[in-house]
VEXTI-759520 format. One line per 4 residues: their letters; for each residue x, y, z of N, C-alpha, C. Coordinates in Angstrom, 3 decimals, decimal comma, padded with zeros to 6 digits. Layout:
VEXTI-759520
A = X Y Z X Y Z X Y Z | ...;
This chain:
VEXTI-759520
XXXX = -024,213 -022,113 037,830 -023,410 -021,994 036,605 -021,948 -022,289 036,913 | -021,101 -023,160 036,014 -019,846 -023,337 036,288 -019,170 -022,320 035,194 | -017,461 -022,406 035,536 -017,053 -021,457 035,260 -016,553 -021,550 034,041 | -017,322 -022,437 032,992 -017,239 -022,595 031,573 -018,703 -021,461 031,331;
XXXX = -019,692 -021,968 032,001 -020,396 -021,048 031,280 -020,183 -019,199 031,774 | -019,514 -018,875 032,742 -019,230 -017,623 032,830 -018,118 -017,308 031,686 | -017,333 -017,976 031,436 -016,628 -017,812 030,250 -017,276 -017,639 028,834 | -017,741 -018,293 028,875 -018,552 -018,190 027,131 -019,880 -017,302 027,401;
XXXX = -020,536 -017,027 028,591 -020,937 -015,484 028,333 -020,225 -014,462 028,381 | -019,202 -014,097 028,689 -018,514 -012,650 029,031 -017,549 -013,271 027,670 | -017,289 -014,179 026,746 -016,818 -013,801 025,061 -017,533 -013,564 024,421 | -019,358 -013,963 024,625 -020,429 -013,322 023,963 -020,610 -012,068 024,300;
XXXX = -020,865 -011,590 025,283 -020,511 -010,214 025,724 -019,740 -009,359 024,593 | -018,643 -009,593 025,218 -017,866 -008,741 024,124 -017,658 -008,828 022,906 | -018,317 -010,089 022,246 -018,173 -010,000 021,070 -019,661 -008,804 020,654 | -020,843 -009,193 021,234 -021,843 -008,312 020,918 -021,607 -006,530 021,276;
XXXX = -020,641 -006,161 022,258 -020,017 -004,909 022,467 -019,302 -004,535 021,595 | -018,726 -005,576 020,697 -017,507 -005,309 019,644 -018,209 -004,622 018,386 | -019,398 -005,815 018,279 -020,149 -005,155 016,638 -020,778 -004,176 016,921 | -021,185 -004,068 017,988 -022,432 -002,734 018,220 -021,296 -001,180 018,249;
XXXX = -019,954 -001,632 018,576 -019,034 -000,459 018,305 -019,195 -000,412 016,886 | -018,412 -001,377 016,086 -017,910 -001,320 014,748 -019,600 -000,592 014,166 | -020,560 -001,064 014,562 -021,728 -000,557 013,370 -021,998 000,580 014,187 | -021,815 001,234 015,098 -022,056 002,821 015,835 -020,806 003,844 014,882;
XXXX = -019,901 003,504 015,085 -018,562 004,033 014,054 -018,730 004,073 012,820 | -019,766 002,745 012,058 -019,926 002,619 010,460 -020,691 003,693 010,523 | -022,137 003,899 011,301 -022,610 004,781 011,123 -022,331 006,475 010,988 | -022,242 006,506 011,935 -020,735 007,785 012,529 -020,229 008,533 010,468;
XXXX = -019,738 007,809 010,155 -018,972 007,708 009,164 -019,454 008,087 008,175 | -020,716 007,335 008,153 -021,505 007,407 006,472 -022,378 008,556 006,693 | -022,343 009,278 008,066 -022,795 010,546 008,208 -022,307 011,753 007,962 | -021,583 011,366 007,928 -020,030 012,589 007,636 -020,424 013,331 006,261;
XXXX = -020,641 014,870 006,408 -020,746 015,720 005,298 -019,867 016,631 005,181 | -020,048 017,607 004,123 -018,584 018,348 003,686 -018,314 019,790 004,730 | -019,611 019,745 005,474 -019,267 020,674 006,737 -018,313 019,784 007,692 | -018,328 018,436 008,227 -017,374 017,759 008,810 -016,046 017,846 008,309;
XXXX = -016,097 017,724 007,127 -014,500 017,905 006,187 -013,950 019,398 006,683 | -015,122 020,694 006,648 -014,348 021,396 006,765 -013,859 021,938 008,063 | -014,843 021,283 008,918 -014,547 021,318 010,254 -013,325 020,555 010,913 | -012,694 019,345 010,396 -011,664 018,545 010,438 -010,517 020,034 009,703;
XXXX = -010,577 020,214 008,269 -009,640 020,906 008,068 -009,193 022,490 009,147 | -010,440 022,967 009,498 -010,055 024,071 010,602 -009,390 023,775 011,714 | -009,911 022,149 012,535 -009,515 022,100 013,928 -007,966 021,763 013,362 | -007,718 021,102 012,463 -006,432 020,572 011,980 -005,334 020,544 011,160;
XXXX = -005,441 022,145 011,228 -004,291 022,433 010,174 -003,017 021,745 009,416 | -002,676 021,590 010,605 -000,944 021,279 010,823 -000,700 019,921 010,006 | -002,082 018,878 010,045 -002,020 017,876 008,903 -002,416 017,644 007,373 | -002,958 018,765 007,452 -003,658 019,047 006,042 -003,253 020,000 004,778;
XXXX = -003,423 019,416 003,414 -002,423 020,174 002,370 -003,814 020,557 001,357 | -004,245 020,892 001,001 -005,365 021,451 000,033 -004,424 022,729 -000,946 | -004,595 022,329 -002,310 -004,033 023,052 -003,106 -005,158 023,368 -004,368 | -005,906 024,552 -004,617 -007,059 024,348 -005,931 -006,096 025,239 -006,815;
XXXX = -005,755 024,888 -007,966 -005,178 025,990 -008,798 -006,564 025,755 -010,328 | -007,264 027,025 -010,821 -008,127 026,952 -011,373 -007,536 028,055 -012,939 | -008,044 027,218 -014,077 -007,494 028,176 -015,155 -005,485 028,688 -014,978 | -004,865 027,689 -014,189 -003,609 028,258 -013,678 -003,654 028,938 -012,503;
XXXX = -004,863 029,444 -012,342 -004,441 030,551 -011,188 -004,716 030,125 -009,828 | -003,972 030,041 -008,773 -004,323 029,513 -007,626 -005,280 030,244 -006,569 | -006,072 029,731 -006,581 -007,564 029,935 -005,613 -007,158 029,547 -004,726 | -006,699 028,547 -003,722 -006,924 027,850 -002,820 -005,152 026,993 -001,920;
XXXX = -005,154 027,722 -001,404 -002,887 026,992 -000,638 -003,457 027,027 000,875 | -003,289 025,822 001,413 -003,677 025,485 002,562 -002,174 024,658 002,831 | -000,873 024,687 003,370 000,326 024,217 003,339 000,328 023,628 002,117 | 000,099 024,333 000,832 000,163 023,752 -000,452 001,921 023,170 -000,491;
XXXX = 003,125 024,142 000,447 004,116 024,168 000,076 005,370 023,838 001,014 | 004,628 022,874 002,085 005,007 022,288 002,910 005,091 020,855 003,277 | 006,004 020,064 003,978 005,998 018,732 003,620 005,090 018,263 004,379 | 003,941 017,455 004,068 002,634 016,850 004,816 002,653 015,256 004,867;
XXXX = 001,955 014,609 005,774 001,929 013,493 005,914 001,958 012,543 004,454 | 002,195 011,344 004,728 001,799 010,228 003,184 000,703 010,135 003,184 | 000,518 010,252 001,746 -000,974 010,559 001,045 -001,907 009,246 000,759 | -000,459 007,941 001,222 -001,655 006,827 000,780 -001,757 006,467 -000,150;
XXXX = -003,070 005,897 -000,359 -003,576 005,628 -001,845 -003,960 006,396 -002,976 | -003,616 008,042 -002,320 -004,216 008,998 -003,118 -002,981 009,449 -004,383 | -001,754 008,681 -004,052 -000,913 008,343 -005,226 -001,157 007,819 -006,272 | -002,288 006,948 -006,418 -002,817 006,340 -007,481 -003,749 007,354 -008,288;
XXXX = -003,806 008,711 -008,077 -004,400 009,337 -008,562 -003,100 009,590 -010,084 | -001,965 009,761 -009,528 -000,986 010,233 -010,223 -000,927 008,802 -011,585 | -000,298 007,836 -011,094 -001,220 006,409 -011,942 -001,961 006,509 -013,124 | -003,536 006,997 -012,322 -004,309 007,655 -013,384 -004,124 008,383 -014,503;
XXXX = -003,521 009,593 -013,735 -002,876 010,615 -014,950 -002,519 009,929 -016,188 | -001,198 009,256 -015,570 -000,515 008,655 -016,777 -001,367 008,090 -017,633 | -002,039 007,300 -016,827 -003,015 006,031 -017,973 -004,256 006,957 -019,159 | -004,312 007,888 -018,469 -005,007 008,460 -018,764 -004,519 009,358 -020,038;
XXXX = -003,511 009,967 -019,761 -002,668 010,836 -020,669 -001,965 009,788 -022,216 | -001,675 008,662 -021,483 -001,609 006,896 -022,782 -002,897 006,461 -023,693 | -003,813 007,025 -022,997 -005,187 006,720 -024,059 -005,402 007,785 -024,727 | -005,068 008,965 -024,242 -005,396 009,965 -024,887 -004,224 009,750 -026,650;
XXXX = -003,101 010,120 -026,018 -002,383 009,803 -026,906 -001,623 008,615 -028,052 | -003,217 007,978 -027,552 -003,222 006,363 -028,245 -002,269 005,226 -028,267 | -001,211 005,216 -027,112 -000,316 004,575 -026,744 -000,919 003,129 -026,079 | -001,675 003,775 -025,458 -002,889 002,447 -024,816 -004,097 002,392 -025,524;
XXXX = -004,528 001,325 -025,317 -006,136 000,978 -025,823 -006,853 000,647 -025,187 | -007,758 001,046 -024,036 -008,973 001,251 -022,835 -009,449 000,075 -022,913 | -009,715 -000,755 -024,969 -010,368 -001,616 -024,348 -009,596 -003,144 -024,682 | -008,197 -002,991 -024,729 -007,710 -004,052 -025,025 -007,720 -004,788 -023,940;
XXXX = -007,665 -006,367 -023,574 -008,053 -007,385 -022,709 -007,034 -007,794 -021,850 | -006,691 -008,352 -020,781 -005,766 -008,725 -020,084 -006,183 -010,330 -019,863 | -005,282 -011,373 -019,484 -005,643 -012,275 -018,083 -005,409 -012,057 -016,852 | -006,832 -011,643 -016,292 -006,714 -011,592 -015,089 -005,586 -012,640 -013,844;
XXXX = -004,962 -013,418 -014,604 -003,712 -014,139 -013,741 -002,815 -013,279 -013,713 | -002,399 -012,280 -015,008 -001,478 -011,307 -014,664 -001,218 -010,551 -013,266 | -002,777 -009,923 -013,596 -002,914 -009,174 -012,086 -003,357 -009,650 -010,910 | -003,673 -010,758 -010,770 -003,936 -011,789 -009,888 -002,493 -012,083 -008,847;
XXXX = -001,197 -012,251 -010,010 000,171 -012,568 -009,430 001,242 -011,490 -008,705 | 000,478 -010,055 -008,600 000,233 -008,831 -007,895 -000,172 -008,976 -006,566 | -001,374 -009,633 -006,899 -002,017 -009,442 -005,182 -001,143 -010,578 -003,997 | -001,252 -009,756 -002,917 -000,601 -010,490 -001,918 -001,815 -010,230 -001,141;
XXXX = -002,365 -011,007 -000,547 -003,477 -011,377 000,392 -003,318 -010,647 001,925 | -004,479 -010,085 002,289 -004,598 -009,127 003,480 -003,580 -007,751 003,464 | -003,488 -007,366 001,791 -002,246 -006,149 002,431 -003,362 -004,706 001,886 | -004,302 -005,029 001,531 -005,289 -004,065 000,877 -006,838 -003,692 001,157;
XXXX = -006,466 -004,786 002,480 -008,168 -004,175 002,983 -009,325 -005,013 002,074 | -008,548 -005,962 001,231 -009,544 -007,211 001,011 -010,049 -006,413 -000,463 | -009,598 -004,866 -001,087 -009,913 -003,891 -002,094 -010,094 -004,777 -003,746 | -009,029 -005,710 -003,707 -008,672 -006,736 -004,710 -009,784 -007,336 -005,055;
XXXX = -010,474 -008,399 -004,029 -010,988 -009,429 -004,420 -012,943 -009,169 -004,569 | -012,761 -007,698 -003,838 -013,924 -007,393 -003,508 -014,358 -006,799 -004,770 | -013,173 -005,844 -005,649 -013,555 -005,709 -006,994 -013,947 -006,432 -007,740 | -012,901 -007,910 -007,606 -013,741 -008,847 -008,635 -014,695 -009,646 -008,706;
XXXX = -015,218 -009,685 -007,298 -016,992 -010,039 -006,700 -017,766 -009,258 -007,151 | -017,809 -007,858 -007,314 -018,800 -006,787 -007,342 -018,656 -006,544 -008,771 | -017,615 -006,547 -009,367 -017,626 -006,735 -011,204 -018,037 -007,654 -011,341 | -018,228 -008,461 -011,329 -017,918 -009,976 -011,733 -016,878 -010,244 -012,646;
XXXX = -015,254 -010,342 -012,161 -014,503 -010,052 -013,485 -014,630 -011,885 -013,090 | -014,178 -012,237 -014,824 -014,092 -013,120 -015,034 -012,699 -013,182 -015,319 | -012,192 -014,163 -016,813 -011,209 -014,725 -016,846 -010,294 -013,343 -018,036 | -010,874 -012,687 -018,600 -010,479 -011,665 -018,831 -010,954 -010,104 -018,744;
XXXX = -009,950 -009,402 -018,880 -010,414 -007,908 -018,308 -009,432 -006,965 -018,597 | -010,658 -005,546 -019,295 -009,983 -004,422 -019,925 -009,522 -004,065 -019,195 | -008,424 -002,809 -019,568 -007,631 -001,924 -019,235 -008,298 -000,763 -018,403 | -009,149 -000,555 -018,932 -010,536 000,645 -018,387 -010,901 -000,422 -016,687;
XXXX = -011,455 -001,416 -017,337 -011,970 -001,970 -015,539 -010,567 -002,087 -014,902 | -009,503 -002,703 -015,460 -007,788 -002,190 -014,387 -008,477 -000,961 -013,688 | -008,239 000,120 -014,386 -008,124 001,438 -014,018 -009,190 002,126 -012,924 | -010,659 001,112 -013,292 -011,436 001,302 -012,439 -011,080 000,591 -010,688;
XXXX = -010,783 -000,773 -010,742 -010,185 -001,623 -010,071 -009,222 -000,751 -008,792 | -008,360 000,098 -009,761 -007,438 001,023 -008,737 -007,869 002,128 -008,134 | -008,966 002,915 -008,772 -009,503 004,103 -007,908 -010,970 004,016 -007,606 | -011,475 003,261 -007,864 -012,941 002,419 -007,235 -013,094 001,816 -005,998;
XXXX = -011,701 000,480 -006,067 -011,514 000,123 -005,020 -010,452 000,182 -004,702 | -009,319 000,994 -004,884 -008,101 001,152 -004,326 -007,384 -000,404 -004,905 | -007,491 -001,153 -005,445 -006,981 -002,606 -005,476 -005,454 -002,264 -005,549 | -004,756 -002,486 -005,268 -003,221 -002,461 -005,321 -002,678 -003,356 -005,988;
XXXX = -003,344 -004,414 -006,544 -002,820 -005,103 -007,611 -003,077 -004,913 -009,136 | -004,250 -004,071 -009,456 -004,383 -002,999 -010,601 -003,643 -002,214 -010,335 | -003,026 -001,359 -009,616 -001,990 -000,279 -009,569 -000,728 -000,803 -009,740 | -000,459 -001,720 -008,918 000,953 -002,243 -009,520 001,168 -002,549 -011,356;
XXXX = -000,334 -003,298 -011,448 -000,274 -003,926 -012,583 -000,152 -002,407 -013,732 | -001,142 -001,709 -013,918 -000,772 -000,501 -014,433 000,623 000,371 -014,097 | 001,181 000,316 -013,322 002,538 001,005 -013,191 003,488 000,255 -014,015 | 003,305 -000,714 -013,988 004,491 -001,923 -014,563 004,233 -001,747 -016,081;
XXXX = 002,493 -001,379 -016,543 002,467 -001,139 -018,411 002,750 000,152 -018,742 | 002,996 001,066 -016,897 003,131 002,197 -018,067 004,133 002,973 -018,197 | 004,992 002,223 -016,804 006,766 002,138 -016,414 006,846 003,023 -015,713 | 007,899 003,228 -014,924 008,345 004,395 -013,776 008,478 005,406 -014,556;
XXXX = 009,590 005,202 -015,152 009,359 007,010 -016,043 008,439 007,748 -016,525 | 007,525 006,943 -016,737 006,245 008,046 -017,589 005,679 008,291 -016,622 | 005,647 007,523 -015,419 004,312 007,350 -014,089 005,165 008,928 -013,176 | 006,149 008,720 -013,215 007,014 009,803 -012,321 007,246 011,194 -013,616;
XXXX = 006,617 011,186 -014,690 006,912 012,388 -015,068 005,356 013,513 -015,062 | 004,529 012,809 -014,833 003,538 013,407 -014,470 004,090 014,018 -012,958 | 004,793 013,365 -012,125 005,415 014,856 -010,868 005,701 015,534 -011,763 | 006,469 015,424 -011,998 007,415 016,721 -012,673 006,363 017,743 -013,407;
XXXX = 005,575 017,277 -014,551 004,429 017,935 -015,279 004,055 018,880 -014,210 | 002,955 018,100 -013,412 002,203 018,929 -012,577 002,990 019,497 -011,128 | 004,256 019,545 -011,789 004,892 020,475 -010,743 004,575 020,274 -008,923 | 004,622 018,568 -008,764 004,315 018,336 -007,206 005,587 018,224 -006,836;
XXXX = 006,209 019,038 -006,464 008,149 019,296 -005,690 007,300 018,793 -004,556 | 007,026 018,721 -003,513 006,871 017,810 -002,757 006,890 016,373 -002,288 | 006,271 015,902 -003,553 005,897 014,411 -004,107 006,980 013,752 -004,034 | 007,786 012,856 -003,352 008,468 011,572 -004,331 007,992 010,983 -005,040;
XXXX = 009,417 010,252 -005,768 008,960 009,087 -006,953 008,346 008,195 -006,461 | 007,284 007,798 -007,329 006,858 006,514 -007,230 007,605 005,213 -007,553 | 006,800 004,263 -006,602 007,404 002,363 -007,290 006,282 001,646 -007,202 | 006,204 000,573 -007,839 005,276 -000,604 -007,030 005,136 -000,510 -005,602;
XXXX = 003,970 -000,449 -005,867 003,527 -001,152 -004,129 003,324 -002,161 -003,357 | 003,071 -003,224 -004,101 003,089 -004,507 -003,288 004,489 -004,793 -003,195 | 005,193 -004,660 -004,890 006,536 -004,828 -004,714 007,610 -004,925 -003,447 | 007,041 -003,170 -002,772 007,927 -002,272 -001,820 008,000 -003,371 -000,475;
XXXX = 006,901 -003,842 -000,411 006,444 -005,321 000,586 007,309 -006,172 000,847 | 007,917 -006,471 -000,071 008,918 -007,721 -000,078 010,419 -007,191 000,356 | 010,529 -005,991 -000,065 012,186 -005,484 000,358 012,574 -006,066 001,665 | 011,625 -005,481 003,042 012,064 -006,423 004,031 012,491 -007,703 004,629;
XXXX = 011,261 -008,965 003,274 011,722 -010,194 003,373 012,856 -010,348 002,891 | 012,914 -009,652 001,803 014,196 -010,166 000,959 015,512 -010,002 001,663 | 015,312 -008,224 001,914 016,787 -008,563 002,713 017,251 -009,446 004,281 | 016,244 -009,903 004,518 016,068 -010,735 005,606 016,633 -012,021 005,718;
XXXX = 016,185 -012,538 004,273 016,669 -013,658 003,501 017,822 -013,823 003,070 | 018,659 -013,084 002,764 020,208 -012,049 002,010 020,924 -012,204 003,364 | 020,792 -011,759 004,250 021,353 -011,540 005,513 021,527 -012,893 006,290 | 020,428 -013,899 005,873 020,388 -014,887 006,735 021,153 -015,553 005,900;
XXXX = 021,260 -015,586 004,195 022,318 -016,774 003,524 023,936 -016,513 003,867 | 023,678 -014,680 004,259 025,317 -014,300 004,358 025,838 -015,011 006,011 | 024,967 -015,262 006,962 025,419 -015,780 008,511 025,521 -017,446 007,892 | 025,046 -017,979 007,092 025,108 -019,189 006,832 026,571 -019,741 006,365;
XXXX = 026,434 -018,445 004,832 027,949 -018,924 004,274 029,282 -018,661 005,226 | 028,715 -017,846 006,022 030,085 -017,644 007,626 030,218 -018,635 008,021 | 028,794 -019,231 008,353 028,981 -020,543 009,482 029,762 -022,184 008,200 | 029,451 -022,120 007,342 030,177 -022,926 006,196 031,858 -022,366 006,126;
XXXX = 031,663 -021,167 006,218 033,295 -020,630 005,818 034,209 -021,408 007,046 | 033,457 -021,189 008,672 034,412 -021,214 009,957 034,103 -022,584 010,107 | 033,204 -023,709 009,025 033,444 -024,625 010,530 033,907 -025,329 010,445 | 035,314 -025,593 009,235 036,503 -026,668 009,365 037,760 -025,884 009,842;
XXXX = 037,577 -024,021 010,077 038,874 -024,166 010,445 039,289 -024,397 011,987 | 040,273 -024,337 012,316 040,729 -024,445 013,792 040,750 -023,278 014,241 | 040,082 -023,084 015,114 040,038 -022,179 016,051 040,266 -022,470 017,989 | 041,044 -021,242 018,501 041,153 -021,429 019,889 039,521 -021,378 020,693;
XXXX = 039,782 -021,800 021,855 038,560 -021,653 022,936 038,021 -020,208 022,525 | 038,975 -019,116 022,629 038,463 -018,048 022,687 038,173 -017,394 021,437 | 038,962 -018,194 020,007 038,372 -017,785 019,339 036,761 -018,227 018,747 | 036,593 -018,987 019,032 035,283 -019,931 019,003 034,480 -019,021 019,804;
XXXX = 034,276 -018,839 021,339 033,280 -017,889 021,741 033,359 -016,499 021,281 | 034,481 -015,569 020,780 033,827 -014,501 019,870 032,764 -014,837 019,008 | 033,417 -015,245 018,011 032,761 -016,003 016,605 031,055 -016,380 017,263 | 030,855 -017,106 017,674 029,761 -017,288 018,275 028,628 -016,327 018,905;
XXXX = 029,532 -015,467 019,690 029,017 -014,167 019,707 028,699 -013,173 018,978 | 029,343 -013,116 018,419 029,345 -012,309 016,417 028,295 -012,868 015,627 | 028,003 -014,320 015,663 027,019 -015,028 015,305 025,517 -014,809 015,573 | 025,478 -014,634 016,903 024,374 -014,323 017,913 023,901 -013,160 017,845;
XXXX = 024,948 -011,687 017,904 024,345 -010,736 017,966 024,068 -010,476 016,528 | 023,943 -010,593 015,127 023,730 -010,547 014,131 022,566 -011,368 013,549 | 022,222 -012,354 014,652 020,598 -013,165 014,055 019,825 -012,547 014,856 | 020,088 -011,813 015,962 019,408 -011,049 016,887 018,880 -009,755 016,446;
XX = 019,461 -009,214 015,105 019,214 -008,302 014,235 018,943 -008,157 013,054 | 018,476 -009,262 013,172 017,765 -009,766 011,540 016,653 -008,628 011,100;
């Protein structure tokens, strides 16, 4: 055997070590019952917030009142509320129609665990789609481009006054989420037009030897910190 074929067995190798992990772990997983949950919550206090308040009255404060890790996608529960609290009060209509291009121009590709597209395989959404499948879209499959898209119909203020309602002092405000994505490019972009219009501002005037290698240096350490 030459040392092509020791190569392309030991990437078969590990590729067959790779899936036989991933489907030992899938399994693992889909085994998991609510004695595991509560066995996770005993060994692990220190990360965990469980709050049951029943009829008003609180049953259940597990660091109900302490600051705990980010909750994730479980913000979209709050989302819900709202949308939920808009149909009730007939502000929305469950089954009025969208174009799915709306919420289509939401999704940014690989930031969701693939949650997006997999909804609209397994629905079969087509070229239009209720408000109700949105809503399903976001806590079915987590899609983050139904959540954006619902935050944006039902605006920050109403979406952030359900904190306040249900009294989560813990909670920050909400925003878009894919949105929040772009802040980094953007100011990236902002920063790089402002070293540009420098380099336009300095490069007819006269400058000494030495003022030229500051400048340059000033230049350098500032794209170095983009």
């Amino acid at each position: 055997m030459n040392v092509f074929s020791y190569i392309l067995i030991s990437v078969l190798v590990l590729i067959v070590i790779a899936v036989l992990l991933v489907y030992v772990l899938w399994k693992r997983d889909m085994s998991k019952s609510k004695e595991d949950l509560l066995s996770f919550l005993e060994e692990n206090p220190e990360i965990c917030s469980i709050t049951l308040i029943q009829n008003e009255t609180e049953r259940l404060n597990l660091n109900g009142n302490v600051q705990t890790p980010p909750l994730a996608s479980t913000v979209k529960i709050i989302i819900l509320l709202a949308f939920v609290k808009a149909v009730h009060q007939q502000r929305l209509n469950p089954d009025k129609t969208v174009n799915i291009t709306e919420i289509d121009a939401l999704y940014f590709e690989n930031t969701d665990g693939n949650a997006h597209p997999t909804w609209k395989k397994e629905k079969q959404i087509g070229q239009e789609v209720t408000l109700l499948e949105v809503a399903q879209g976001m806590m079915q499959y987590s899609s983050n481009a139904c959540t954006d898209y619902l935050y944006s119909l039902l605006g920050a203020e109403q979406v952030n006054h359900e904190i306040k309602e249900h009294a989560l002092i813990q909670h920050t405000s909400l925003y878009a989420i894919n949105s929040a994505m772009l802040i980094p490019a953007y100011l990236k972009v902002e920063k790089s037009k402002n070293i540009l219009e420098d380099l336009k501002r300095y490069r007819n005037r006269s400058m000494s030897n030495l003022q030229i290698f500051y400048y340059q240096r000033c230049v350098m350490v500032r794209l170095l910190n983009i």
